[in-house]
C-alpha positions, -999 to +999 in steps of 0.1 A: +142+064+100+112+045+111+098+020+090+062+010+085+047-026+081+034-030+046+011-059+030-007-055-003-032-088-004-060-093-030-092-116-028-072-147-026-038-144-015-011-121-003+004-102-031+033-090-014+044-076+028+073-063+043+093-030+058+088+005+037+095+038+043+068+054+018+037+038+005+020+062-026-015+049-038-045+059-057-074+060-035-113+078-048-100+113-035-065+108-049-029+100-047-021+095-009+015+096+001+021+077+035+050+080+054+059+067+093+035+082+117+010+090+090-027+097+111-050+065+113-069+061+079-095+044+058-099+047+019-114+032-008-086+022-038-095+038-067-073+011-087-039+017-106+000+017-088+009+010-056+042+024-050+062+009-019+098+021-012+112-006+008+134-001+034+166-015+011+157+010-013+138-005-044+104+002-052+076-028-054+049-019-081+015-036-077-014-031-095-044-030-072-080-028-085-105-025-057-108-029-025-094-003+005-062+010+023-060+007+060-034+033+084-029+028+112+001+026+140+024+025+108+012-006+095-002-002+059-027-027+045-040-027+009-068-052+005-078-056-031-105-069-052-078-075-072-037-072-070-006-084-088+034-075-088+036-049-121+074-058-134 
């Protein structure tokens, strides 16, 4: 299964980056599901969970407030006003 490139940074540092198979975020026109080969995209974060299934199988949670959510050539990057671990 291919994998995309994930990193979920905030204003001041990187909150968290590696391999995922499914990314799930709140953006302003609602929970996007992104999966490998997902079409180029650009969204505002609507703020709440980021969901990243890693490619080991666990789920990162992060809280992201802010900010946008870049696609494109199945690298995923979630640049917050504001973004921590949840748990």
């Amino acid at each position: 299964m291919a994998a995309l490139s994930v990193v979920v940074v905030s204003a001041d540092r990187e909150v968290w980056s590696g391999e995922a198979t499914r990314v799930v975020a709140r953006t302003t026109e609602g929970e996007i599901g992104i999966l490998a080969g997902h079409e180029p995209l650009l969204g505002l974060v609507a703020g709440g969970e980021v969901r990243i299934l890693t490619t080991e199988g666990s789920t990162v949670r992060a809280q992201a407030d802010g900010g946008f959510l870049s696609v494109a050539n199945d690298r995923v990057s979630v640049v917050a006003d504001a973004a921590s671990i949840v748990g």
